[in-house]
PDB file of N, CA, C and O in Angstrom:
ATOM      1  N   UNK A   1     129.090 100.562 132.333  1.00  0.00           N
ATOM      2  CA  UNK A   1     127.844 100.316 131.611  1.00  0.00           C
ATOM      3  C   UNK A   1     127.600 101.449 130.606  1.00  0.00           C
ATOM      4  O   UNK A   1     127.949 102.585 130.928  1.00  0.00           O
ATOM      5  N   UNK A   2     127.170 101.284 129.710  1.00  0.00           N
ATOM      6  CA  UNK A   2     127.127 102.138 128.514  1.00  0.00           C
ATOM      7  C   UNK A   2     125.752 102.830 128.534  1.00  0.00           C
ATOM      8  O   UNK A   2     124.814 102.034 128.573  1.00  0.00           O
ATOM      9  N   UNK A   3     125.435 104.080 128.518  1.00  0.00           N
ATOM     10  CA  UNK A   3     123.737 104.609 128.146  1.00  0.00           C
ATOM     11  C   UNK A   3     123.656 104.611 127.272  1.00  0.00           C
ATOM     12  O   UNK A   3     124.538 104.768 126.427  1.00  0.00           O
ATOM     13  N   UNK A   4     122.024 104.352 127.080  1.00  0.00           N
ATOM     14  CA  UNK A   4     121.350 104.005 126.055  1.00  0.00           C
ATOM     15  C   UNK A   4     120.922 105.795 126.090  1.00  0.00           C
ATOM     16  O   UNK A   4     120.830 106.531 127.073  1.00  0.00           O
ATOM     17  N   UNK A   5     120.658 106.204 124.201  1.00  0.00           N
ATOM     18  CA  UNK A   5     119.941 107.030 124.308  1.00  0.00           C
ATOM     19  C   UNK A   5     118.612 106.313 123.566  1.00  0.00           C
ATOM     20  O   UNK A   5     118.549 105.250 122.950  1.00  0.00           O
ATOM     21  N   UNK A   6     117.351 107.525 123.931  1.00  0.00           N
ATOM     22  CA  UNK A   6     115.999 106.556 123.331  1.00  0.00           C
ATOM     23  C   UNK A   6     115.878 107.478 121.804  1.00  0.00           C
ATOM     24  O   UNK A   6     116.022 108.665 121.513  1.00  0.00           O
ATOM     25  N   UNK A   7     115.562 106.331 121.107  1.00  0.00           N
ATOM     26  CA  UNK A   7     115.039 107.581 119.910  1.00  0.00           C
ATOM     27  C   UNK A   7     113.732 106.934 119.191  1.00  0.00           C
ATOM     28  O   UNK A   7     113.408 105.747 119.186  1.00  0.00           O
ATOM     29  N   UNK A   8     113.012 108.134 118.531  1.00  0.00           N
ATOM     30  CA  UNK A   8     111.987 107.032 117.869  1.00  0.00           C
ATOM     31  C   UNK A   8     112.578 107.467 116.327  1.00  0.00           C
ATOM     32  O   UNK A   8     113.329 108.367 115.952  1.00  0.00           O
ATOM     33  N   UNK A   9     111.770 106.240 115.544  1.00  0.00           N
ATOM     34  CA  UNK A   9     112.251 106.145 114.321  1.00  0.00           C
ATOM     35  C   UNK A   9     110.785 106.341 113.231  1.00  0.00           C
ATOM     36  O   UNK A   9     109.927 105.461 113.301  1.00  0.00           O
ATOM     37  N   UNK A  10     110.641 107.155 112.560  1.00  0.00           N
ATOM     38  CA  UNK A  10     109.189 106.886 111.504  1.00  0.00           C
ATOM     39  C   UNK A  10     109.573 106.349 110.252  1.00  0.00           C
ATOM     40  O   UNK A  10     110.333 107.115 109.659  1.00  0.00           O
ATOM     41  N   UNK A  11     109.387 105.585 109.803  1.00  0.00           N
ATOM     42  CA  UNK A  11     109.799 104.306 108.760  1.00  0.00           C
ATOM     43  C   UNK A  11     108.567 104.913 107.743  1.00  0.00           C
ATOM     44  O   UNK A  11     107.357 104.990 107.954  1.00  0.00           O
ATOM     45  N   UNK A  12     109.457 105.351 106.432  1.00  0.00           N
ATOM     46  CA  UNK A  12     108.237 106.192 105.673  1.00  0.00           C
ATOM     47  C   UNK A  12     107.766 104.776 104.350  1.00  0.00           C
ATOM     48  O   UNK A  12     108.508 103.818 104.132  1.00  0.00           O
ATOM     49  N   UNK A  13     106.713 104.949 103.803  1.00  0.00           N
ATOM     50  CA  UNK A  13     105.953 104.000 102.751  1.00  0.00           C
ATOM     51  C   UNK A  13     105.971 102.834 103.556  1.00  0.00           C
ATOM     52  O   UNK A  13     105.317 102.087 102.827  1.00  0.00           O
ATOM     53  N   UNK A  14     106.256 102.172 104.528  1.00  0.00           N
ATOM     54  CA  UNK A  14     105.576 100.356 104.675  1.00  0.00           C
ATOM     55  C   UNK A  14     104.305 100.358 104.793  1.00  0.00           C
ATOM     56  O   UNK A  14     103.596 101.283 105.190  1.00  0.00           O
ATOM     57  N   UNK A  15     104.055  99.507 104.510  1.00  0.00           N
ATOM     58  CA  UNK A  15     102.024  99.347 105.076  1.00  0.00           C
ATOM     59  C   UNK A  15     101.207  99.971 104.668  1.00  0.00           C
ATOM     60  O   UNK A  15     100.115 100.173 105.197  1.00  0.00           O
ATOM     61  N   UNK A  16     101.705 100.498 103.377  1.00  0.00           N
ATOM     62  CA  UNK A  16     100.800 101.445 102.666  1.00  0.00           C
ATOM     63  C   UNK A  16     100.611 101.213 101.595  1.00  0.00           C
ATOM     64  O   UNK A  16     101.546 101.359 100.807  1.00  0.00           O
ATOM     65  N   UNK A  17      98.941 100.619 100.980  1.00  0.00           N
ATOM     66  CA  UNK A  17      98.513  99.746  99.960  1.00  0.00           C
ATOM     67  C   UNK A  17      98.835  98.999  99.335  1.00  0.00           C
ATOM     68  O   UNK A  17      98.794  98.811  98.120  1.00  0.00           O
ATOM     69  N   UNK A  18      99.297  98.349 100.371  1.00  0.00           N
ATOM     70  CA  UNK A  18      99.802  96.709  99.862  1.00  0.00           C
ATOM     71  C   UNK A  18     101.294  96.497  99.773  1.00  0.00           C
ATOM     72  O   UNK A  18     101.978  95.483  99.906  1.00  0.00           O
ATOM     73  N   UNK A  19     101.696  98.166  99.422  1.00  0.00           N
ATOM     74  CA  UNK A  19     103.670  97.846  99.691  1.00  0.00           C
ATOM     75  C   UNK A  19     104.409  98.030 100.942  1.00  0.00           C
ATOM     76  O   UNK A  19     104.323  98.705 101.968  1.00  0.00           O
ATOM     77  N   UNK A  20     105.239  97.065 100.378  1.00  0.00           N
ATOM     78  CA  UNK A  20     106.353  97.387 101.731  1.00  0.00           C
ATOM     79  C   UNK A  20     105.745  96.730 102.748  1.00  0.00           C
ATOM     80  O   UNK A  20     106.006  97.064 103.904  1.00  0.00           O
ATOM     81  N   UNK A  21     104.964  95.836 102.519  1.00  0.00           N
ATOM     82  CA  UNK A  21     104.511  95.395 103.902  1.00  0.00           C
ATOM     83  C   UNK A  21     104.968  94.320 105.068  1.00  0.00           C
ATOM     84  O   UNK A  21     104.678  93.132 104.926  1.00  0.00           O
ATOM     85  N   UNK A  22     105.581  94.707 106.046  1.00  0.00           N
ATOM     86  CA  UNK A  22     106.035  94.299 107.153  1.00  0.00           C
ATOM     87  C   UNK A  22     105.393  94.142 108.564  1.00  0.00           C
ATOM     88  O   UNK A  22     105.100  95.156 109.198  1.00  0.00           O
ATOM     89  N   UNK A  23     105.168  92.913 109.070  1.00  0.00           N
ATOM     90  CA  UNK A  23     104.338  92.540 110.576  1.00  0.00           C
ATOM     91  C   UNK A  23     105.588  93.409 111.460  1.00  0.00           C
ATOM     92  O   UNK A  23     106.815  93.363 111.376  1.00  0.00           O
ATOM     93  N   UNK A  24     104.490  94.350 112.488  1.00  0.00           N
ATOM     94  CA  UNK A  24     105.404  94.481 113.206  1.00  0.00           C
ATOM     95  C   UNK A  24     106.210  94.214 114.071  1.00  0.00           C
ATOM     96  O   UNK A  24     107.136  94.826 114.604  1.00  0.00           O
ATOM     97  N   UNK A  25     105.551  92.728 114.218  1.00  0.00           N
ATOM     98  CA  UNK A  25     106.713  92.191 115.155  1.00  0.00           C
ATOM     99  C   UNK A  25     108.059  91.628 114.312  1.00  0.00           C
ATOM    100  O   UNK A  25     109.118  91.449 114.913  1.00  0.00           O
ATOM    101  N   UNK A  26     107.915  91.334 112.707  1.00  0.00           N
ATOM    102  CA  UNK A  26     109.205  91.643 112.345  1.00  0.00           C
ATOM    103  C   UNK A  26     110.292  92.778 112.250  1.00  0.00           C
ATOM    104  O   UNK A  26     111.508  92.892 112.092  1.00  0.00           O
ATOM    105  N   UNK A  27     108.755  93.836 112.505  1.00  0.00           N
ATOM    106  CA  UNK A  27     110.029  94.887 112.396  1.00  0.00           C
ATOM    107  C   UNK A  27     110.831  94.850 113.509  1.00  0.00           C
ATOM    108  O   UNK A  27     112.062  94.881 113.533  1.00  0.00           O
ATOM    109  N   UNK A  28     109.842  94.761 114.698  1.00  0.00           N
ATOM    110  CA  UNK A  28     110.610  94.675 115.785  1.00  0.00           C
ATOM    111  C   UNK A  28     112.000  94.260 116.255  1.00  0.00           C
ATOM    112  O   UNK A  28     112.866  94.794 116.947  1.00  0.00           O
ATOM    113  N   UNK A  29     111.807  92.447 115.252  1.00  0.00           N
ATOM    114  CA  UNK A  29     112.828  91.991 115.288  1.00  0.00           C
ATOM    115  C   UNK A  29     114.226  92.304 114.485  1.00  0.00           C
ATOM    116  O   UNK A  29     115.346  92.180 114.981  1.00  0.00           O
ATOM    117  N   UNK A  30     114.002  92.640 113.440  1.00  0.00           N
ATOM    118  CA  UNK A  30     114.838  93.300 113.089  1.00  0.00           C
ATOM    119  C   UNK A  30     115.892  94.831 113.199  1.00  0.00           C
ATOM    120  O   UNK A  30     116.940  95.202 112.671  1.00  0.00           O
ATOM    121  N   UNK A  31     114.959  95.375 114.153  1.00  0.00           N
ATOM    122  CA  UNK A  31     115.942  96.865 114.741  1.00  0.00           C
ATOM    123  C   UNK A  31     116.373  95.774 115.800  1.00  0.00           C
ATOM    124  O   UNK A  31     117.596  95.738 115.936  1.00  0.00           O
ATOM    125  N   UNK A  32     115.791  95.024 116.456  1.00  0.00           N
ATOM    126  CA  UNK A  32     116.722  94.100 117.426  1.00  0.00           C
ATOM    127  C   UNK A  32     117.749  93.742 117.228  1.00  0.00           C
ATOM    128  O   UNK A  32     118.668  93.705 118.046  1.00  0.00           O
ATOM    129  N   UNK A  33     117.784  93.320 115.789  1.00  0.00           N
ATOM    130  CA  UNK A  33     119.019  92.293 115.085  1.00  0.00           C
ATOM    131  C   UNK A  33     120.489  93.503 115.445  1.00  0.00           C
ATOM    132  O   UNK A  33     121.626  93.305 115.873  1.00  0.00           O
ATOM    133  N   UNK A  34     119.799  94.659 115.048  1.00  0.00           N
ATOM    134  CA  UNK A  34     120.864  95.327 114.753  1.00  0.00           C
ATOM    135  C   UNK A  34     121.630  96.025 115.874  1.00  0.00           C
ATOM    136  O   UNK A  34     122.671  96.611 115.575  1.00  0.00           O
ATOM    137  N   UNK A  35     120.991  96.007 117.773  1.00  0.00           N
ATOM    138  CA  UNK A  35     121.990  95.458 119.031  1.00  0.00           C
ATOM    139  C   UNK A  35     120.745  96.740 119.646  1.00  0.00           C
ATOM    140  O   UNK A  35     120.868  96.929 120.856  1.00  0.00           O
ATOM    141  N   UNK A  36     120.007  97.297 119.201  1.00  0.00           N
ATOM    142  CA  UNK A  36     119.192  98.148 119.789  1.00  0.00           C
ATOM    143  C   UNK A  36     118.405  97.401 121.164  1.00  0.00           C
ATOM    144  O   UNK A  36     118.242  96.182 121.124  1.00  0.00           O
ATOM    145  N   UNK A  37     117.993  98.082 122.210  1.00  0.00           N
ATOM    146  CA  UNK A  37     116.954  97.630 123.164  1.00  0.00           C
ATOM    147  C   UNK A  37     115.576  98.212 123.567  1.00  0.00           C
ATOM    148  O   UNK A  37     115.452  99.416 123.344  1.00  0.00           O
ATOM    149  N   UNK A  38     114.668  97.661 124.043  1.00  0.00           N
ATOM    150  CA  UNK A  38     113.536  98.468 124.324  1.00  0.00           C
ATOM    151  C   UNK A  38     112.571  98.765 122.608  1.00  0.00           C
ATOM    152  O   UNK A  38     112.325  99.878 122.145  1.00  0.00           O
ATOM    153  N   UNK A  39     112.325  97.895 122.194  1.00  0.00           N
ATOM    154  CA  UNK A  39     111.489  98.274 120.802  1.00  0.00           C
ATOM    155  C   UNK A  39     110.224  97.819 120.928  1.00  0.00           C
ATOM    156  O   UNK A  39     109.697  96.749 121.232  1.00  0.00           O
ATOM    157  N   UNK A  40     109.686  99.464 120.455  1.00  0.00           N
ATOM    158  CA  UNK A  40     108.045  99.337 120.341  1.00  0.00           C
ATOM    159  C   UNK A  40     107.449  99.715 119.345  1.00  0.00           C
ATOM    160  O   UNK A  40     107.643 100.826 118.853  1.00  0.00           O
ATOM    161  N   UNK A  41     106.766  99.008 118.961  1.00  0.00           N
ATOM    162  CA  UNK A  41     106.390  99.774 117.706  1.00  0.00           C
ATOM    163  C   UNK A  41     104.367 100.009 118.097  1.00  0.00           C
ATOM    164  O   UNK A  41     103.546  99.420 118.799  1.00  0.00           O
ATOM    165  N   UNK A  42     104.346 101.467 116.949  1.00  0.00           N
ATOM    166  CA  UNK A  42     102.937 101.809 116.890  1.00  0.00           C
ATOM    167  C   UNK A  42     102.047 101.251 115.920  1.00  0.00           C
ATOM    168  O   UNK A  42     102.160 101.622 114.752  1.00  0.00           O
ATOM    169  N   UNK A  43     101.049 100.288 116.285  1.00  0.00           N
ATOM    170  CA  UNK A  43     100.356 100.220 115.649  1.00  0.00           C
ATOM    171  C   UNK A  43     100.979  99.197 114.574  1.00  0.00           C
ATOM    172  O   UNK A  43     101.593  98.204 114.964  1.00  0.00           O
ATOM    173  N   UNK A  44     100.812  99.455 113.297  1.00  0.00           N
ATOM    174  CA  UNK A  44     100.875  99.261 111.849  1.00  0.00           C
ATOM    175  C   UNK A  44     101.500 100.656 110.795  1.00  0.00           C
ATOM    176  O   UNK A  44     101.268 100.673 109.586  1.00  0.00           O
ATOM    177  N   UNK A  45     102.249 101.685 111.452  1.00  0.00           N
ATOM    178  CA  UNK A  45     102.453 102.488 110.890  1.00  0.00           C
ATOM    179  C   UNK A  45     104.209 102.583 110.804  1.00  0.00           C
ATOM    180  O   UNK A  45     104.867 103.508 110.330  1.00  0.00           O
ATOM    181  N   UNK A  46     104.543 101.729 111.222  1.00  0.00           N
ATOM    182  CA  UNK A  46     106.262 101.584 111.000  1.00  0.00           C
ATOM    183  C   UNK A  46     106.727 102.599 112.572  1.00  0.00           C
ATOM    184  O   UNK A  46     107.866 102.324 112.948  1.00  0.00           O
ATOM    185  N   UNK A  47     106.250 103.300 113.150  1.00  0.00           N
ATOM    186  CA  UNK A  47     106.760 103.972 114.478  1.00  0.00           C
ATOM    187  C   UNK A  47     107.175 103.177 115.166  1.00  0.00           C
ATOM    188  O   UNK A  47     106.593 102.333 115.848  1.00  0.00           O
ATOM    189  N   UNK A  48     108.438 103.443 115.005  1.00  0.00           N
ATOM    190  CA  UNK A  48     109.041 102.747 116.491  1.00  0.00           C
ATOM    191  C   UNK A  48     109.684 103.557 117.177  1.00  0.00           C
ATOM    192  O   UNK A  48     110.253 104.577 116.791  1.00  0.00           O
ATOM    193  N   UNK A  49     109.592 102.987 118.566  1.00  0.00           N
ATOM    194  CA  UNK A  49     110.758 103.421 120.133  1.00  0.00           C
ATOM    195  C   UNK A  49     112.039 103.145 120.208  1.00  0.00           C
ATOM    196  O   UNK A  49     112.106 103.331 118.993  1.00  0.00           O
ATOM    197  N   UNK A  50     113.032 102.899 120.466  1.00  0.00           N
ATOM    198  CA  UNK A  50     113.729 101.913 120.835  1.00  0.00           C
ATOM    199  C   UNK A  50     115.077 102.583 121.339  1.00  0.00           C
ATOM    200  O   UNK A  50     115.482 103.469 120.586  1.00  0.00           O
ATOM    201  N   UNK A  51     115.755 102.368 122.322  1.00  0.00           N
ATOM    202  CA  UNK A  51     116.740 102.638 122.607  1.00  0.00           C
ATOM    203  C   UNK A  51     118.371 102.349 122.489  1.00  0.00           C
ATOM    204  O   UNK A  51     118.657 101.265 122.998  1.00  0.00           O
ATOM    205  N   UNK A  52     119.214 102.879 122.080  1.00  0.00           N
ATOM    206  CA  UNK A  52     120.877 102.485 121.319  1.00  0.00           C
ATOM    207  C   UNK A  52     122.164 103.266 121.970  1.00  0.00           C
ATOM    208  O   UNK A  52     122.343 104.479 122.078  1.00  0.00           O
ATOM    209  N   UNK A  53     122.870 102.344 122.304  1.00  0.00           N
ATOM    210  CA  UNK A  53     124.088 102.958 122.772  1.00  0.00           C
ATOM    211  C   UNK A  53     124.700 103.936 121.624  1.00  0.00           C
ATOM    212  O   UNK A  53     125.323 104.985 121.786  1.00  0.00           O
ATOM    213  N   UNK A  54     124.455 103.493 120.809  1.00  0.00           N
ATOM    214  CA  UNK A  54     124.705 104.581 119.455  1.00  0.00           C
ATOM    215  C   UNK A  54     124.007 105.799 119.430  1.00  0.00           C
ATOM    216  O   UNK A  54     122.787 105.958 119.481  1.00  0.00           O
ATOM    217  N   UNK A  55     125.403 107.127 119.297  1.00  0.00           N
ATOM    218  CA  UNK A  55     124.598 108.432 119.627  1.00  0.00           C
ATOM    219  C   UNK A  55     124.863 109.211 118.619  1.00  0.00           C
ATOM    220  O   UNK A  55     124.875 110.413 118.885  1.00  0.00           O
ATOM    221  N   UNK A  56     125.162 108.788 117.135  1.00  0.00           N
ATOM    222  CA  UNK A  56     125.354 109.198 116.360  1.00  0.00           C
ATOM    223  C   UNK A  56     123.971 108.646 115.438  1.00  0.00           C
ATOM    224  O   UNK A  56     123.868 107.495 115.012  1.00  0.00           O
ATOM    225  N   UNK A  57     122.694 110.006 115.192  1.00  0.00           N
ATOM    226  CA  UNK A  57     121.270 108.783 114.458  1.00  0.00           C
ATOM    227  C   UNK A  57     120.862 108.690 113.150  1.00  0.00           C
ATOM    228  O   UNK A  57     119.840 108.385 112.534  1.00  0.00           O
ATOM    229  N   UNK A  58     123.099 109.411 112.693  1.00  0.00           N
ATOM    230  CA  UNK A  58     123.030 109.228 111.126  1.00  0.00           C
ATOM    231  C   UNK A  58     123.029 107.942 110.861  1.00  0.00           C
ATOM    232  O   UNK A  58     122.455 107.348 109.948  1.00  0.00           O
ATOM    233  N   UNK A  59     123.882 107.431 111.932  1.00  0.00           N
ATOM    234  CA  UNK A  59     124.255 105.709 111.949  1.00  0.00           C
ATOM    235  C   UNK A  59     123.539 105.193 112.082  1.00  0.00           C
ATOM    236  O   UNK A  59     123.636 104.124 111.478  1.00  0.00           O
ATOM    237  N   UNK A  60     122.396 105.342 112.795  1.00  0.00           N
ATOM    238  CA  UNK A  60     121.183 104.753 113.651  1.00  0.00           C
ATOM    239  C   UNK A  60     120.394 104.655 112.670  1.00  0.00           C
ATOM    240  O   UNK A  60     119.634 103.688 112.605  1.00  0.00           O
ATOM    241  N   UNK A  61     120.407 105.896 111.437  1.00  0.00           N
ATOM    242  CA  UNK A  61     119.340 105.758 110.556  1.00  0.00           C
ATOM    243  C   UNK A  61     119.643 104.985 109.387  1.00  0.00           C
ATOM    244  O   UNK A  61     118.749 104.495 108.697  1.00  0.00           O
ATOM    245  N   UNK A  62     121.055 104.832 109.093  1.00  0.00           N
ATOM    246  CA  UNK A  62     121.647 104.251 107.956  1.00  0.00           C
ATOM    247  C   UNK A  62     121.562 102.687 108.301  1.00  0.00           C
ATOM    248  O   UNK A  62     121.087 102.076 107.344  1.00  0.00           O
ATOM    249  N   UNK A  63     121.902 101.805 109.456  1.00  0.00           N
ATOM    250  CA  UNK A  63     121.592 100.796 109.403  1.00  0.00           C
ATOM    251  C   UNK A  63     120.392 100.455 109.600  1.00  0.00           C
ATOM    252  O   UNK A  63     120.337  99.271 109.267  1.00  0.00           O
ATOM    253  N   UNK A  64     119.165 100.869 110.023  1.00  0.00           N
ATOM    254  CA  UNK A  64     117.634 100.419 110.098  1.00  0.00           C
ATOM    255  C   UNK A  64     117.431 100.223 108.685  1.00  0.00           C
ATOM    256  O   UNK A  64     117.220  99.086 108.262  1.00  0.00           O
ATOM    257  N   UNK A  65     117.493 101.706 107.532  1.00  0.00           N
ATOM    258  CA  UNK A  65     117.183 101.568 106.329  1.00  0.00           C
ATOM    259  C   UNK A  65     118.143 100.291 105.392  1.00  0.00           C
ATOM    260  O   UNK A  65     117.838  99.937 104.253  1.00  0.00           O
ATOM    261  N   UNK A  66     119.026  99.883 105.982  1.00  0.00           N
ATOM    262  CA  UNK A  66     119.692  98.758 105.114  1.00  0.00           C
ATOM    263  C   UNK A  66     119.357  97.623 105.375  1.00  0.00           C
ATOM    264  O   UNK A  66     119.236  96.762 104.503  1.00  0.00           O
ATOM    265  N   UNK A  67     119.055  97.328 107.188  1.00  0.00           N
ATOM    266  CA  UNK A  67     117.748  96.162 107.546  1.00  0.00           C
ATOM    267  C   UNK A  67     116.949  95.977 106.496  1.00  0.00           C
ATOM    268  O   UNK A  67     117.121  95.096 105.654  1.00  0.00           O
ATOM    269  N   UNK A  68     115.732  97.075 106.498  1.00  0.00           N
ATOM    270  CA  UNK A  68     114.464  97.178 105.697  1.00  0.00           C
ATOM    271  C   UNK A  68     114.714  96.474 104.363  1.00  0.00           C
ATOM    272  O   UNK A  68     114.353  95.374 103.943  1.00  0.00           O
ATOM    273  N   UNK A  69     115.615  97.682 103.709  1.00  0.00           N
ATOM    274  CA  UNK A  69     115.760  97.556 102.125  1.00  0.00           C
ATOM    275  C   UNK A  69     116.225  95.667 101.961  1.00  0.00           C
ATOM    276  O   UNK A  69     115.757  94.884 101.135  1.00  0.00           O
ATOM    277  N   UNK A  70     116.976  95.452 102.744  1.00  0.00           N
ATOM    278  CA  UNK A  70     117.356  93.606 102.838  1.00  0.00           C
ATOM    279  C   UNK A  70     116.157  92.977 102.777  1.00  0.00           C
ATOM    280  O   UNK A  70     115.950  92.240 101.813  1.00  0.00           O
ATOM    281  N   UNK A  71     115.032  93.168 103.900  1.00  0.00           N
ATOM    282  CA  UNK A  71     113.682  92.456 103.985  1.00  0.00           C
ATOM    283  C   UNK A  71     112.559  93.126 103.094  1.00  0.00           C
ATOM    284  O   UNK A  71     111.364  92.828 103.090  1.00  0.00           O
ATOM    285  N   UNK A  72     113.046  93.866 102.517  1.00  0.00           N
ATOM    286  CA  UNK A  72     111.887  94.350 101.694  1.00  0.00           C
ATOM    287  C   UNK A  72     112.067  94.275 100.518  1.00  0.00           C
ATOM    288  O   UNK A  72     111.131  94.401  99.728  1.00  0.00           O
ATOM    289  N   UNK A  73     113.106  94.090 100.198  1.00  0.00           N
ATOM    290  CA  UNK A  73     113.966  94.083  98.533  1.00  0.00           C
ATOM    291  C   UNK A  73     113.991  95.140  97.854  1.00  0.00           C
ATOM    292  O   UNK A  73     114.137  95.197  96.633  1.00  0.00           O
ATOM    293  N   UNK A  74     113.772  96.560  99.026  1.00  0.00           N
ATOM    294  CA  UNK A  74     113.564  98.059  98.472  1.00  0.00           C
ATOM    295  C   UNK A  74     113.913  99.123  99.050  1.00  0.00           C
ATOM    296  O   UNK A  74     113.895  99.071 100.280  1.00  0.00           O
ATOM    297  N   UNK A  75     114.271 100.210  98.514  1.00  0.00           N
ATOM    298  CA  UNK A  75     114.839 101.277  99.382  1.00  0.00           C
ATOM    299  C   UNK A  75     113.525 101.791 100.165  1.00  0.00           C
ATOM    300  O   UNK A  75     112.402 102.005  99.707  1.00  0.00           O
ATOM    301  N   UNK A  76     114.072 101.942 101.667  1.00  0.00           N
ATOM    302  CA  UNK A  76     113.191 102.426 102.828  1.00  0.00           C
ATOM    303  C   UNK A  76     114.069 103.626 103.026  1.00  0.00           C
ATOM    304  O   UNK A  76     115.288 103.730 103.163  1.00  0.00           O
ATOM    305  N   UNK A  77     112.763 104.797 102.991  1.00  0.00           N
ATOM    306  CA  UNK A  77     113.457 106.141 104.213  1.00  0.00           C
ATOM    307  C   UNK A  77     112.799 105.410 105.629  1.00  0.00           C
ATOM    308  O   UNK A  77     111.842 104.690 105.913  1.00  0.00           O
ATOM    309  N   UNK A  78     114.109 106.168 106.417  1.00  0.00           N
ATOM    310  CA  UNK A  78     113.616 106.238 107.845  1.00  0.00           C
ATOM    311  C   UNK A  78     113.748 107.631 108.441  1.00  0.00           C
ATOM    312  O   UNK A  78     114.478 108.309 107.718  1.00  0.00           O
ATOM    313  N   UNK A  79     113.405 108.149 109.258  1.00  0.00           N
ATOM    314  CA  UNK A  79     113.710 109.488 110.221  1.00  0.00           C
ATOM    315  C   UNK A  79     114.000 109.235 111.288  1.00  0.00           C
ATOM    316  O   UNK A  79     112.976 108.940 111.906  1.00  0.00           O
ATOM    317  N   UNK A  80     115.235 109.152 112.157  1.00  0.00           N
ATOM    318  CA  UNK A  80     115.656 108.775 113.570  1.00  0.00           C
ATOM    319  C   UNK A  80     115.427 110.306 113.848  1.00  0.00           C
ATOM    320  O   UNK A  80     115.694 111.277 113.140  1.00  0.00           O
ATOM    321  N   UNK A  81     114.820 110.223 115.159  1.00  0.00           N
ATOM    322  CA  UNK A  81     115.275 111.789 116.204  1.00  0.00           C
ATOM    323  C   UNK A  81     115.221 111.493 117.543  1.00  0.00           C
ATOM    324  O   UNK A  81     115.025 110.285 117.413  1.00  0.00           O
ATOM    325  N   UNK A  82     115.236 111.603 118.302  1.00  0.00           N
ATOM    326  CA  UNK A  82     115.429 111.614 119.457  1.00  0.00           C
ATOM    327  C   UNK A  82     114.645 112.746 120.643  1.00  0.00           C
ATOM    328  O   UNK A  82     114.501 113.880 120.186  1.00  0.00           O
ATOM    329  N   UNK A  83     114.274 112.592 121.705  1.00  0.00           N
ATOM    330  CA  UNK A  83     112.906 113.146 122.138  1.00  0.00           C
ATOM    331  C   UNK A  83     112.952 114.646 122.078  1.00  0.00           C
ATOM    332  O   UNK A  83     111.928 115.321 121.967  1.00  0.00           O
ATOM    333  N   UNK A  84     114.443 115.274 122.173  1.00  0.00           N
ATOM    334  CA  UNK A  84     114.474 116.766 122.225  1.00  0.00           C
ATOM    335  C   UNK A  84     114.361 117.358 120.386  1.00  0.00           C
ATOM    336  O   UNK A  84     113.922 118.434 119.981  1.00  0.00           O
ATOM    337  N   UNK A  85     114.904 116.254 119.620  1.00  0.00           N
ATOM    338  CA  UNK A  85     114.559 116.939 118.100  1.00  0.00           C
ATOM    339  C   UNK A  85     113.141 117.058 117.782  1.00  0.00           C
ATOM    340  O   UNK A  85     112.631 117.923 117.070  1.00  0.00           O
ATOM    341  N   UNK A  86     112.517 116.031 118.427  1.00  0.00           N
ATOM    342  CA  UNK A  86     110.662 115.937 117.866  1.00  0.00           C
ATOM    343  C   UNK A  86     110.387 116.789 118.912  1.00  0.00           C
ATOM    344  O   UNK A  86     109.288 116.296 119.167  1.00  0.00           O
ATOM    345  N   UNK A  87     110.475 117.477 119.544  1.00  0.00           N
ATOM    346  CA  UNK A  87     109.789 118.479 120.534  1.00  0.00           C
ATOM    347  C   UNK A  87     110.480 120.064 119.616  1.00  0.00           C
ATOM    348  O   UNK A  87     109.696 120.954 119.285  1.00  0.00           O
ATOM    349  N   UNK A  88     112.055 120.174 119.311  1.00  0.00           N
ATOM    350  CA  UNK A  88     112.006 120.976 118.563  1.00  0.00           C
ATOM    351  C   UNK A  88     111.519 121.161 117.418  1.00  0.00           C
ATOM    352  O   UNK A  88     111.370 122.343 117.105  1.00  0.00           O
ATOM    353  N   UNK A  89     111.173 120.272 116.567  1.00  0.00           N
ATOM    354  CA  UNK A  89     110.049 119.923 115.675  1.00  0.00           C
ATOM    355  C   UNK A  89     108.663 120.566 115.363  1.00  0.00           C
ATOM    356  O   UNK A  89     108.073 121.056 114.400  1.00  0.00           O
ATOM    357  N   UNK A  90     108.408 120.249 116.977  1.00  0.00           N
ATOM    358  CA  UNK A  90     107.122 120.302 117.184  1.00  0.00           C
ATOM    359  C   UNK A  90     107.021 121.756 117.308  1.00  0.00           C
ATOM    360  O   UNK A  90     106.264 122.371 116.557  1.00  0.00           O
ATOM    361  N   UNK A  91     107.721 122.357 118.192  1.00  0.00           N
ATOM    362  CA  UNK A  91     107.829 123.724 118.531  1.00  0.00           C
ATOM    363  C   UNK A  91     108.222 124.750 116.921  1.00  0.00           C
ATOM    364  O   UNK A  91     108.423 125.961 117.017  1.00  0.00           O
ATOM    365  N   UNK A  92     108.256 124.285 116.042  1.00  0.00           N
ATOM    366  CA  UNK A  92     109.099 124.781 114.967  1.00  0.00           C
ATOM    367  C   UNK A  92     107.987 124.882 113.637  1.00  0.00           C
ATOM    368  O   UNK A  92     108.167 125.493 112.583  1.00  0.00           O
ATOM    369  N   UNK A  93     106.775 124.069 114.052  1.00  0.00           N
ATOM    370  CA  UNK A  93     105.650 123.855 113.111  1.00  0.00           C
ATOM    371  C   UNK A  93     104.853 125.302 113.246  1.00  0.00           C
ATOM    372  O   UNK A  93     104.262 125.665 114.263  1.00  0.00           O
ATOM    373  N   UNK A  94     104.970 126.139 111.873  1.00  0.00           N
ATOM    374  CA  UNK A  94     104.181 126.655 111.700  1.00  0.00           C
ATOM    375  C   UNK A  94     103.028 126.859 111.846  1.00  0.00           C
ATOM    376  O   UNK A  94     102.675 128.018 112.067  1.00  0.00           O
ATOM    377  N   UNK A  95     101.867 125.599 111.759  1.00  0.00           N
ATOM    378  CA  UNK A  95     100.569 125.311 111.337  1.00  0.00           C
ATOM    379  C   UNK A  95     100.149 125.172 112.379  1.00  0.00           C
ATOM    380  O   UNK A  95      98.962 124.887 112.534  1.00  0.00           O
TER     381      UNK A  95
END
């Protein structure tokens, strides 16, 4: 059986005044499409959960943003990290 690692993803510009706008249960469906499990998303702000046998989250990030840009007809950033990068993150904030 293969582990999943979990990562979350912040999907930058959707849902923001009128562009890029995506229901999140499409988004949902679409990190689905792409073999991921466990997807949650926050709110209306593009945050998602989701977990991938894929442990490489250059890859992880390169196919979400080619999803998007397909359903959106536009280039999407995304940020994949995974729970120990957003805690080093967090720990790393100046402010």
């Amino acid at each position: 059986m293969t582990e999943l690692r979990r990562y979350v993803a912040l999907v930058r510009g959707i849902n923001v005044g009128g562009h890029s706008v995506i229901k999140m249960a499409d988004l949902r469906e679409r990190l689905a499409s792409l073999g991921v499990d466990d997807v949650t998303t926050y709110i209306q702000s593009g945050n998602v959960l989701f977990s991938s046998p894929e442990t490489n989250s250059e890859k992880v990030t390169a196919a979400i943003e080619s999803a998007l840009r397909a359903a959106l007809g536009q280039p999407v950033t995304a940020f994949v990290k995974t729970r120990a990068e957003l805690e080093l993150a967090a720990a790393a904030n100046p402010f």
